[in-house]
C-alpha positions as CSV (number, residue, x, y, z in Angstrom):
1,X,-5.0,68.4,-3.8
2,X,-4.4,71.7,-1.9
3,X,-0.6,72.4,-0.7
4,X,0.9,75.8,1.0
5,X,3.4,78.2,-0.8
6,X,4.3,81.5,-0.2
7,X,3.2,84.7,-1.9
8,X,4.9,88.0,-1.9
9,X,2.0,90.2,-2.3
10,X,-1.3,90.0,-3.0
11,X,-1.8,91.3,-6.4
12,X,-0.1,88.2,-8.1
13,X,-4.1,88.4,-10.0
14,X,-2.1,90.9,-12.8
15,X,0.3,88.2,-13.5
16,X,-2.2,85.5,-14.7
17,X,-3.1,85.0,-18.1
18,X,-5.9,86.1,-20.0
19,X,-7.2,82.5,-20.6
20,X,-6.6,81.5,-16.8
21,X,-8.5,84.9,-16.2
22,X,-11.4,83.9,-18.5
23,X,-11.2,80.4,-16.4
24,X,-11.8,82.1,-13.3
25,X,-14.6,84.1,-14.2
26,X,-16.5,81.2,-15.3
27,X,-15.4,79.1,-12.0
28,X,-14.8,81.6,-9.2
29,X,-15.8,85.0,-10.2
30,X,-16.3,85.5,-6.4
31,X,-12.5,85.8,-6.3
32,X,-11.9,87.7,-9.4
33,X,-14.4,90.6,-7.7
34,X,-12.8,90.1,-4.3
35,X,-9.3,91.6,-6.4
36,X,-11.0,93.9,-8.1
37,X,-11.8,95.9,-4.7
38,X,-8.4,95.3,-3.6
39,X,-7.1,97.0,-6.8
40,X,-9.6,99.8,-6.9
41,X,-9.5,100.8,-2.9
42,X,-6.1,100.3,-1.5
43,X,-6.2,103.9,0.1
44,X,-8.7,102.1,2.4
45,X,-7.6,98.2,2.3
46,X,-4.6,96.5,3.8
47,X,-4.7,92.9,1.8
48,X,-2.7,89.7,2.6
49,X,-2.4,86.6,1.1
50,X,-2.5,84.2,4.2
51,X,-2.1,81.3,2.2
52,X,-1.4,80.3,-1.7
53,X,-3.5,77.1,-2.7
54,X,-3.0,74.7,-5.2
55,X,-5.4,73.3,-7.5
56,X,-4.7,71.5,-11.3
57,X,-2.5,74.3,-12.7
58,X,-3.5,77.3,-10.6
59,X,-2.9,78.5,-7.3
60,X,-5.4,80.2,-5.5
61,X,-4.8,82.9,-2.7
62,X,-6.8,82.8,0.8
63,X,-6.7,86.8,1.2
64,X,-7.1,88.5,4.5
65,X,-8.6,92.2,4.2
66,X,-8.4,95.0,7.5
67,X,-9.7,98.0,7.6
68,X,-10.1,100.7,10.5
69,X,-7.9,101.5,13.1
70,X,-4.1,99.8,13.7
71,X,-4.6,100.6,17.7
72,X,-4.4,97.1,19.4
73,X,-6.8,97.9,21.7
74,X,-9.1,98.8,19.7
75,X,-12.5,96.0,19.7
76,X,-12.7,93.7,16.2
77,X,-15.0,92.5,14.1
78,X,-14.0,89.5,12.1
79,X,-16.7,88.7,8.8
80,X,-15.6,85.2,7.2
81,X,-17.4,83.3,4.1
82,X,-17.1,80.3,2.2
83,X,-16.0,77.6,4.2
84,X,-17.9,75.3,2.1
85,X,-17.0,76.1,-1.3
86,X,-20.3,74.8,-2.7
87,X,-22.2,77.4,-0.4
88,X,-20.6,80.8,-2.5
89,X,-23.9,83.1,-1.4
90,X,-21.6,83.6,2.1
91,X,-18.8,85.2,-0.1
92,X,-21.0,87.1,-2.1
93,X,-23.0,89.0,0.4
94,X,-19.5,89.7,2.3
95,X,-17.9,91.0,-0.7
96,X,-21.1,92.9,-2.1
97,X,-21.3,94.7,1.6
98,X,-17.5,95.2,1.3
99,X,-17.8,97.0,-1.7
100,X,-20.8,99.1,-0.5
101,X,-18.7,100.2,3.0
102,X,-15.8,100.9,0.6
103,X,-17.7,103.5,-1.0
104,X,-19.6,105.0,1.3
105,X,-15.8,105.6,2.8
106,X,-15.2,108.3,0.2
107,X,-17.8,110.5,1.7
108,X,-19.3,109.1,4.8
109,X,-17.8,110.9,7.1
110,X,-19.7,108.6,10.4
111,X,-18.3,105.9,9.2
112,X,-15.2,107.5,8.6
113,X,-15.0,108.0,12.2
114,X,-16.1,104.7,12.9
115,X,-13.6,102.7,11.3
116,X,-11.1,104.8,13.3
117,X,-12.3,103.3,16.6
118,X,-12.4,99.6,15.2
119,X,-10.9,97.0,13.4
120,X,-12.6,95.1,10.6
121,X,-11.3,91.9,9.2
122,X,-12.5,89.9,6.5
123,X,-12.0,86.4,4.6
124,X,-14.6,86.2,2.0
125,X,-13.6,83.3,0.8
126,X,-12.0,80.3,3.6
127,X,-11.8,77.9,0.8
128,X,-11.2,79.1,-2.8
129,X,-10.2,75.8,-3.8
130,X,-13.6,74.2,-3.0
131,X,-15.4,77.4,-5.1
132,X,-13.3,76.1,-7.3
133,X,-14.4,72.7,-7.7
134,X,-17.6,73.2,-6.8
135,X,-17.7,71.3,-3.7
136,X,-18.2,71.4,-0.3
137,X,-14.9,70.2,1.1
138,X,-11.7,71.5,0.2
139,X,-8.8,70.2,-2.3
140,X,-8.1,67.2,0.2
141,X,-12.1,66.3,0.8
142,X,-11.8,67.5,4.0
143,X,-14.7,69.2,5.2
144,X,-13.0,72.4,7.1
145,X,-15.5,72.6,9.9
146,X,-15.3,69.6,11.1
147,X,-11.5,69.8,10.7
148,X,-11.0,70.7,14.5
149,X,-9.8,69.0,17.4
150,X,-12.9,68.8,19.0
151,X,-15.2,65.9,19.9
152,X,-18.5,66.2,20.8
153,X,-20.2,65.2,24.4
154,X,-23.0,63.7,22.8
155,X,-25.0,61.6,19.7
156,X,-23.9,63.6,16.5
157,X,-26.0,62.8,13.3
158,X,-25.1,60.3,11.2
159,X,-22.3,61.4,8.9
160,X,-23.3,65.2,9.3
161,X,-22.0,65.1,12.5
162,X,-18.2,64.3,11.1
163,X,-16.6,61.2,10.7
164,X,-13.5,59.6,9.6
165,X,-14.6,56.8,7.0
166,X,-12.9,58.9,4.0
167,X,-13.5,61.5,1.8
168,X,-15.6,60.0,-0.7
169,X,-18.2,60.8,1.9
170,X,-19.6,64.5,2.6
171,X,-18.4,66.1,6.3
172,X,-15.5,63.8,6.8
173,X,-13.2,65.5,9.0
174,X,-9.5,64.0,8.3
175,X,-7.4,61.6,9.4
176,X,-7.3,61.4,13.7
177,X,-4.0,63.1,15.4
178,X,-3.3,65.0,12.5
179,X,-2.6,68.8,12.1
180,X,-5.9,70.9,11.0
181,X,-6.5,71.8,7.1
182,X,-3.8,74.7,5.5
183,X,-6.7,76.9,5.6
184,X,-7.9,76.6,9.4
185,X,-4.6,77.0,10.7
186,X,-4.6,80.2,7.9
187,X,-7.1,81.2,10.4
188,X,-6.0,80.3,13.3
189,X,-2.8,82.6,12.4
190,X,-4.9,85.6,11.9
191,X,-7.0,85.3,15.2
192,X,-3.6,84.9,17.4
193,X,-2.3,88.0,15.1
194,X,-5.2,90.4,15.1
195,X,-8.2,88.7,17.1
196,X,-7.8,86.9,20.7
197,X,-5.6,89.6,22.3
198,X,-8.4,92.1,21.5
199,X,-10.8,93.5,24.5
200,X,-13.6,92.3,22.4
201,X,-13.9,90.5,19.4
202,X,-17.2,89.9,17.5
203,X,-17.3,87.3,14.9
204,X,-19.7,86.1,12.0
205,X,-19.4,83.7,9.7
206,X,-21.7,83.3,6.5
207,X,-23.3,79.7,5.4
208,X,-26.1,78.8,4.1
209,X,-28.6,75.3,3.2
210,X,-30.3,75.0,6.6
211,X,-34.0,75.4,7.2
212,X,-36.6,78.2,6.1
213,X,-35.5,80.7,8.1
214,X,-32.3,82.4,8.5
215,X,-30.5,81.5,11.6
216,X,-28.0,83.3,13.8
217,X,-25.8,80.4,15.6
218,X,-23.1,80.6,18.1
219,X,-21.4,77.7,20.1
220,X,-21.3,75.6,21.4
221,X,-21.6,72.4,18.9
222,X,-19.7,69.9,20.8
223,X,-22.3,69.6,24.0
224,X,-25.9,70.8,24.6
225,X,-24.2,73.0,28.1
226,X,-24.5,76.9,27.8
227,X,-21.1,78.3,26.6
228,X,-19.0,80.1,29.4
229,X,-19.8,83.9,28.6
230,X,-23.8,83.1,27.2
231,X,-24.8,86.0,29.2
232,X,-23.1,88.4,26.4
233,X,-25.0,86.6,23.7
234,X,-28.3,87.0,25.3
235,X,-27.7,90.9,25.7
236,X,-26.6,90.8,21.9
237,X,-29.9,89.1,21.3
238,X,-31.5,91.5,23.2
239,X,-30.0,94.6,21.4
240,X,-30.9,93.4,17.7
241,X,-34.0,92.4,18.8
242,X,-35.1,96.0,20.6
243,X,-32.8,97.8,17.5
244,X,-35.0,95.8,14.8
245,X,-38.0,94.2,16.4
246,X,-39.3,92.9,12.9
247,X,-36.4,91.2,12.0
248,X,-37.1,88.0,11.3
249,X,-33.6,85.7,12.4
250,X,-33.5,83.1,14.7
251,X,-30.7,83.4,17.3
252,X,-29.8,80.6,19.3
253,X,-27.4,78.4,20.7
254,X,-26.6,76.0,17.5
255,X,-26.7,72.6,20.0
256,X,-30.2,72.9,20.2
257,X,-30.6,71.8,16.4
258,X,-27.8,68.9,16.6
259,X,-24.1,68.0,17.8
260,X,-21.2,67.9,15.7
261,X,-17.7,67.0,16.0
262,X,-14.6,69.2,15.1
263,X,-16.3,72.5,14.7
264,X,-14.5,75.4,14.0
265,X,-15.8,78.2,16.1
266,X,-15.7,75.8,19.0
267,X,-12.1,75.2,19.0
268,X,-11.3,78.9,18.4
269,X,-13.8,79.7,21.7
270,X,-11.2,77.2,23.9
271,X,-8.5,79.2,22.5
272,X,-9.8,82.6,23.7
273,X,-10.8,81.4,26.6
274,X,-7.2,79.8,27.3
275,X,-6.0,83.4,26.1
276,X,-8.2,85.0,29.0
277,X,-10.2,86.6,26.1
278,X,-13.4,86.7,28.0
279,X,-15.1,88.7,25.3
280,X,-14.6,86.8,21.8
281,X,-18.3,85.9,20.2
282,X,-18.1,84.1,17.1
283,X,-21.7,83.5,15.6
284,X,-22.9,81.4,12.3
285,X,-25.1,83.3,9.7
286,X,-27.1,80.0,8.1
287,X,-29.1,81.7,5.7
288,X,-32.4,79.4,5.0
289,X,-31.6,78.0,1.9
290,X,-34.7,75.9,2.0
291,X,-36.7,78.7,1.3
292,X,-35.5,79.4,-2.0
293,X,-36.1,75.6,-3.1
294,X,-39.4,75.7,-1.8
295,X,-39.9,78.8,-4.3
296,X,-38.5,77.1,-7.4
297,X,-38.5,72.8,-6.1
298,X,-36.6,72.0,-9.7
299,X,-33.4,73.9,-7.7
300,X,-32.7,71.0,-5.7
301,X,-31.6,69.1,-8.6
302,X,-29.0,71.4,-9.0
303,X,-26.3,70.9,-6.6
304,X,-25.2,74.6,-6.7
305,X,-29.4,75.3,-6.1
306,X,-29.2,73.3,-2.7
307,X,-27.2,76.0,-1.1
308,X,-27.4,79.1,-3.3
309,X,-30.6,81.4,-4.9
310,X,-30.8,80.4,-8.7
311,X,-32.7,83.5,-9.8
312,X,-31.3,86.9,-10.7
313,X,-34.1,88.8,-8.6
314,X,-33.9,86.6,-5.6
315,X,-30.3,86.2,-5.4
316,X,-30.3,90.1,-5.3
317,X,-32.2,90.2,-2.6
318,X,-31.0,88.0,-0.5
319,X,-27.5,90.2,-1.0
320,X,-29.3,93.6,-0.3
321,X,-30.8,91.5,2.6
322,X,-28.0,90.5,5.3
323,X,-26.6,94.6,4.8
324,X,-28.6,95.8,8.1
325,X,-27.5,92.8,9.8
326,X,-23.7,93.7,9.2
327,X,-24.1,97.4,9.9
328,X,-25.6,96.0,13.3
329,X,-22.2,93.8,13.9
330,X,-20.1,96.9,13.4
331,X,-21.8,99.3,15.4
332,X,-22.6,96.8,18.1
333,X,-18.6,95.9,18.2
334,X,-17.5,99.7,18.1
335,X,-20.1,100.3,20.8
336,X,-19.7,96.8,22.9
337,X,-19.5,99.1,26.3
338,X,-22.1,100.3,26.1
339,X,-24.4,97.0,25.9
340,X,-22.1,94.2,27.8
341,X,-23.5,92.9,30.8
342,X,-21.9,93.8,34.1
343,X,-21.9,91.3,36.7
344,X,-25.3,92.1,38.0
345,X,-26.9,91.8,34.6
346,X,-25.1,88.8,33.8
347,X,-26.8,86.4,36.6
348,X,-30.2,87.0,35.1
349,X,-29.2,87.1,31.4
350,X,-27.8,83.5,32.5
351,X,-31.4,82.2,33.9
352,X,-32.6,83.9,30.6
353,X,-30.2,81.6,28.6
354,X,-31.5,78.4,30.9
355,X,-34.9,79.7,29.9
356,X,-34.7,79.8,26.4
357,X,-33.2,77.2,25.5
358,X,-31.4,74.8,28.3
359,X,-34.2,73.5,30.5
């Protein structure tokens, strides 16, 4: 079981022991690289432990990472992975793009001046404990996105959707009436701290293990109704797709696959809208994990192999992959003037959204 402590500072790694260290490596290396940039770049990083998490005799920090610009009206982009613990590729293309934007910040000088008009914040990994132990849920067998307060307005599928039975179940969502997971309301610190009271806040979060294809997915997951501000996620359709017309993502409304109860992104959507943050786009990067098995089928006897690339060429590319995409994020947040919709543009980008995918 998981339980929050305090921590004083984030580099409470140098006090572990070599054997725990070795333990680590072999069980959640993700998090032993994630310290290692924090240790070699702190002219560029400003680290926090949000939350200390207990698991058999370690405890586990959920860090929080911003860089850029301190200027509170500046516009944010917000990168999160590993929510499932099982699903570590989200945590390790995060943390290999990380690194690469942290060294191009020694002697790019355009991004230099990038990160001085924006704020970038990252959690690479939402649920250490569940790296940890290999598993999708967290130390309490909570799945954390479907930990929310948020029912849905519609058939959800069975289990998958969230339930309550218990946690010897996949997806189960917690007990009702009860406060969220120690991680989500981690998060939910950070966005009152540093997202919703922004003038435009982007957001991505990685997964992985549905479909063939990589997916782009934003809310809502609770009813099949167009979100309140879908006009903005059309034009940022629009954008990628004149920026990069051979990509090959599918972007779209994630109730058009399936419902779900307590979802995450949905609950933090009602919050900026109760904020009057009119601009605050979260969006789910499912990388197609089915692809992978269908490449090498003895993977999906592997649990890790449902979720994750098993082969040392392919896992490599699928890190180098999803770097254009998060170059896009930033520059599209830095420059989110320049390609909102005014109110003109938003009626028809609306009838686009009906369109597409609501008729």
């Amino acid at each position: 079981m998981n339980s929050p402590e305090t921590s004083p500072s984030p580099d409470s790694s140098s006090l572990r022991s070599a054997e725990l260290r070795r333990e680590l490596k072999q069980k959640i290396p993700e998090l032993l690289q994630l310290e290692r940039l924090i240790r070699n770049y702190p002219q560029h990083l400003n680290a926090q432990v949000e939350l200390m998490l207990q698991v058999q005799h370690l405890h586990l920090p959920l860090y929080s990472i911003t860089l850029g610009t301190t200027d509170t009206s500046a516009p944010t982009l917000l990168l999160t992975g590993g929510m499932h613990g099982i699903e570590r590729i989200g945590s390790q293309v995060l943390i290999a793009w990380l690194q690469t934007l942290l060294e191009r910040l020694n002697w790019d000088s355009h991004l230099q001046q990038q990160l001085a008009q924006v704020q970038l914040v990252l959690m690479p990994i939402l649920n250490p404990v569940g790296m940890y132990l290999n598993q999708r849920s967290n130390g309490n067998g909570i799945d954390l996105n479907r930990n929310a307060p948020v029912n849905a307005e519609g058939d959800v599928p069975l289990l998958g959707g969230g339930h309550r039975l218990g946690t010897f179940l996949p997806w189960y969502r917690g007990k009702k009436n009860t406060p969220m997971e120690a991680e989500n309301i981690a998060l939910e610190k950070l966005l009152q701290k540093r997202i919703l009271d922004r003038s435009f806040s982007l957001v991505v979060d990685l997964h992985s293990g549905f479909g063939m294809r990589d997916q782009l997915w934003f809310p809502y997951a609770y009813r099949k109704k167009p979100i309140h501000n879908i006009a903005d996620y059309v034009a940022l359709k629009l954008l990628w797709e004149r920026s990069y017309p051979n990509h090959t993502y599918a972007f779209e409304p994630q109730s058009i696959h399936y419902l779900s109860h307590g979802d995450l992104w949905d609950y933090f959507c009602l919050q900026a809208r109760s904020h009057q943050q009119s601009h605050f786009l979260p969006l789910t990067l499912e990388m197609g994990s089915w692809a992978w098995i269908k490449k090498r089928p003895r993977q999906i006897f592997n649990l890790a192999g449902l979720f994750n690339p098993q082969m040392q060429h392919r896992h490599a590319r699928v890190l180098r992959s999803h770097l254009l995409l998060l170059d896009f994020m930033l520059a599209a947040t830095l420059n989110y003037q320049n390609w909102l919709p005014d109110s003109k543009q938003r009626e028809l980008l609306n009838q686009t959204a009906k369109s597409l995918w609501f008729n």
